[in-house]
C-alpha positions in Angstrom: -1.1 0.7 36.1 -4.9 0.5 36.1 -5.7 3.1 38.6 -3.4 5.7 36.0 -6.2 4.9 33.4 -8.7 7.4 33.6 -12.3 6.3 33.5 -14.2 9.3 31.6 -17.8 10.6 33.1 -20.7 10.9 31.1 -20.1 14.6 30.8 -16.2 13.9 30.0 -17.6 11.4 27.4 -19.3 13.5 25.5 -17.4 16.6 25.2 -14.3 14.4 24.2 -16.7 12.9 21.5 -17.6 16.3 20.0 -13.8 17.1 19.6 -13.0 13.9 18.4 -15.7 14.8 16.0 -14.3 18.0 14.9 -10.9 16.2 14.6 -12.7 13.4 12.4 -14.3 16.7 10.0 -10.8 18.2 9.9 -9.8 15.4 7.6 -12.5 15.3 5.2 -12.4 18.9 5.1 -8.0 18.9 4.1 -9.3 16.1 1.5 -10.1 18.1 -1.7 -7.0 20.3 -0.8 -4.7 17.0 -1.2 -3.5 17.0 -4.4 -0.5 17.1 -6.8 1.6 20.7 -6.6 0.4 21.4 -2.9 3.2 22.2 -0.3 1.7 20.2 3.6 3.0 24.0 4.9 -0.9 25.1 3.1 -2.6 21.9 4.1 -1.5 22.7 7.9 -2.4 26.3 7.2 -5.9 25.2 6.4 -6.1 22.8 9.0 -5.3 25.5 11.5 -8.0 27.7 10.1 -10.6 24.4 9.9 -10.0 23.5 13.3 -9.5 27.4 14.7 -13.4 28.1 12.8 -14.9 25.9 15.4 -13.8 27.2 18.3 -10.8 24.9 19.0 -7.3 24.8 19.0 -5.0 22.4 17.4 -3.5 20.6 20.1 0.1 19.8 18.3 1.0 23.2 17.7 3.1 24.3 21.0 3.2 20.8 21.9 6.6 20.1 23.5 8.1 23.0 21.2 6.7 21.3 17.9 5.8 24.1 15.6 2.8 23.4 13.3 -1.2 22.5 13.8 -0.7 18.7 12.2 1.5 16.2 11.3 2.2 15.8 7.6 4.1 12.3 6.7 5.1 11.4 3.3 6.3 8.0 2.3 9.4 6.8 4.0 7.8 9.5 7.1 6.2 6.8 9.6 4.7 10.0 12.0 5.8 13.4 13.0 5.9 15.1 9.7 6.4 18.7 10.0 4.4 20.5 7.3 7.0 22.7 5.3 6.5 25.1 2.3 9.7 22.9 0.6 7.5 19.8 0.9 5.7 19.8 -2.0 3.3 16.7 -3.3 3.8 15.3 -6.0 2.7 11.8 -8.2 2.9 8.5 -6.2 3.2 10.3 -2.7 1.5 8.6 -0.2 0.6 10.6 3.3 -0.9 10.4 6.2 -2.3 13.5 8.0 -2.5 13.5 11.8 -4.9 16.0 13.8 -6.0 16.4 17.1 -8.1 19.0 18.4 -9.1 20.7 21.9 -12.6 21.7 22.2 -13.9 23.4 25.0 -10.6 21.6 27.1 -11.4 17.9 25.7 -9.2 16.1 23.1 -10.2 14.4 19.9 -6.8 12.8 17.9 -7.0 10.9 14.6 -5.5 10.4 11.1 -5.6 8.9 8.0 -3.8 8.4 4.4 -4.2 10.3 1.3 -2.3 9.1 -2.0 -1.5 11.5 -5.0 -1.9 10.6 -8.6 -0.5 6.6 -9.6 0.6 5.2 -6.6 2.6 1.6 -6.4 1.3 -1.8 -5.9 3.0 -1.8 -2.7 1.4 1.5 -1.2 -1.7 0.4 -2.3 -1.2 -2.8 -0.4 0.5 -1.4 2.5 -2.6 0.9 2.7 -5.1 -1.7 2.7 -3.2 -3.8 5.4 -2.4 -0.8 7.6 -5.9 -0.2 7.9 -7.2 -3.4 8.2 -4.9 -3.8 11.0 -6.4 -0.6 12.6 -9.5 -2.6 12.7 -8.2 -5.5 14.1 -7.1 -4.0 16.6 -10.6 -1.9 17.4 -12.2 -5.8 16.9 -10.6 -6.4 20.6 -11.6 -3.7 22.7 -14.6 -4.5 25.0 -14.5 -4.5 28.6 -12.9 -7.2 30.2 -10.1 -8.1 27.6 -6.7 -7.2 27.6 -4.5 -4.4 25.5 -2.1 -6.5 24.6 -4.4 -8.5 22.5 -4.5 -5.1 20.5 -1.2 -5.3 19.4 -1.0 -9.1 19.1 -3.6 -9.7 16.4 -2.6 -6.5 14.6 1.3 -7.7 14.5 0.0 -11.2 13.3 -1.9 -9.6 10.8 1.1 -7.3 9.7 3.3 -10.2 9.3 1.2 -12.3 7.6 1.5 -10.1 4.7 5.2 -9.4 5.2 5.2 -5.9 5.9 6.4 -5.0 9.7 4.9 -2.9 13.0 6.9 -0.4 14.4 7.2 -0.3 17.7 8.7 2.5 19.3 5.9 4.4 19.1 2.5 3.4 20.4 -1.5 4.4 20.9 -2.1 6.6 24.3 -5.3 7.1 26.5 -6.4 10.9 25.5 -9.4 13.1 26.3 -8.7 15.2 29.3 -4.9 15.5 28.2 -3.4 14.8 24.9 -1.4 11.5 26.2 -2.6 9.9 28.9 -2.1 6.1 30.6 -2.6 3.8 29.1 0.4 2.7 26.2 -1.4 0.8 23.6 1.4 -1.2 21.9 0.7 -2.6 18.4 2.6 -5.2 18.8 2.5 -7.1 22.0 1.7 -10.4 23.5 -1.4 -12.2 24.1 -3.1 -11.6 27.2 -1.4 -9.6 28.3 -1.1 -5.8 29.6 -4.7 -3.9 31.7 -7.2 -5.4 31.0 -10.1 -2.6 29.5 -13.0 -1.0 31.7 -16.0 1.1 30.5 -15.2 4.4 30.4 -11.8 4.0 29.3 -10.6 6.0 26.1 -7.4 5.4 24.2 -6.1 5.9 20.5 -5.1 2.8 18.4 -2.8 3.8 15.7 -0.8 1.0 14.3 2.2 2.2 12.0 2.8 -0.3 9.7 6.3 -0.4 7.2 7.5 -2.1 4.0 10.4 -3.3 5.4 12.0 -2.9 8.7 10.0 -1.8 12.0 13.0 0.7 13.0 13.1 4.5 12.8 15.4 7.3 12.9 14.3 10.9 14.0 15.6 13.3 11.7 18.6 15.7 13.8 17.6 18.9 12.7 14.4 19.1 13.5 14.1 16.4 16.7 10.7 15.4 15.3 11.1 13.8 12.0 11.2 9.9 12.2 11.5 7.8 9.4 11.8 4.2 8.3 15.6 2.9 8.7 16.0 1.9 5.2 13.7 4.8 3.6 11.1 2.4 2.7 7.4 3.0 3.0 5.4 3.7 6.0 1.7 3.9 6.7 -1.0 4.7 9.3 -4.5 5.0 10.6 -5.7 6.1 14.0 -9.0 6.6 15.4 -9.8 7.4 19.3 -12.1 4.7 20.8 -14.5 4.6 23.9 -14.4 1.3 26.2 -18.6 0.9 25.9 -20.5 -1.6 28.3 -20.7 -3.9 25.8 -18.0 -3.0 23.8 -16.3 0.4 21.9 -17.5 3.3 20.2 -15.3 5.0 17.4 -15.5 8.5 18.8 -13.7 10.0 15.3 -15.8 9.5 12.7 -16.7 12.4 10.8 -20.7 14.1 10.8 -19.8 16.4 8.1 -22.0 19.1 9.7 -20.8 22.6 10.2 
């Protein structure tokens, strides 16, 4: 498995941080757009029109047939959303938005959750301890230890609090392609998996659910998956850099333009 992971050059480096960058804006920029009455079909549009004022493309749309520039998931959505004009928000939603960007060829891919109006006690906390486990889980990357102590200390987390990690999707290597080697469960055993090398870049995005980790992908449009019992979902994902003496988020926002 380790000679699949690609170790990034300098130069790779830093074009993948610039559109990781521009991925990281994209979201601060939807932010004030987020609100109650809103259909996701205008937040992609803008998105699209964000990301396309930059010089970039968004990498989704096209993707394996899907047909818009983000993913847009609402409550019981856990990740594939596709933004609709139907889909309108509205009090107490919670969402998370998904981008990823190619700039100049390199790929930048994060998200992060928006709530509307009053939300419950239980999204609010689900929230919290969805993205506390995405920094758990950024806590063990350094060169040297292994991926699976990514998904160990984030699913230990997760169940301390009784909420559950879904497993049947997972973080990817990105940068020169969208998903590259390697998988970064978020839920695995100690010790165990490739162990990390400078160089290396991967997303950790831990969905994390109010009940049951299962999902079901919506029939109709092959891309929809959802909890199993319609309960909550959440999820935060950055794109990380393996440093020499430990990680670098790549998506964080500069708010420049």
């Amino acid at each position: 498995m380790m000679e699949k992971i690609i170790i990034k050059t300098p130069e790779q480096i830093d074009g993948i941080r610039k559109s990781s960058v521009l991925a990281a804006n994209t979201l601060v920029y939807i932010s004030e757009f987020v609100k109650e009455g809103v259909s996701t079909e205008f937040l992609d549009r803008k998105i699209e029109e964000f990301i396309r004022s930059y010089g970039a493309v968004p990498a989704t749309l096209g993707y394996n047939g899907y047909p818009k520039s983000s993913c847009i998931s609402l409550n019981e959505v856990v990740c594939h959303g596709i933004p609709s004009s139907h889909t309108v928000l509205k009090n107490g939603d919670i969402l998370n938005i998904d981008v990823t960007t190619i700039l100049n060829g390199y790929y930048g891919d994060t998200s992060t959750m928006y709530t509307i109006g009053e939300v419950s006690e239980v999204a609010k906390s689900l929230i919290e301890v969805t993205r506390h486990c995405l920094d758990l889980g950024i806590q063990q990357v350094s060169p040297g230890n292994y991926f699976g102590n990514i998904g160990y200390f984030i699913d230990r987390y997760a169940r301390s609090k009784e909420f559950s990690v879904v497993f049947e999707y997972c973080g990817h290597g990105v940068g020169i392609h969208f998903h590259e080697e390697p998988q970064v469960d978020h839920s695995a055993r100690r010790n165990s998996g490739a162990k990390m090398r400078p160089g290396m870049i991967f997303t950790i995005e831990p969905m994390i659910n109010e009940g049951r980790p299962r999902t079901v992908t919506d029939e109709e449009d092959g891309w929809t998956a959802r909890t199993i019992d319609n309960k909550l979902s959440a999820q935060f994902e950055h794109t990380i850099l393996v440093t020499e003496t430990g990680y670098e988020i790549l998506t964080l926002p500069d708010l420049k333009r």
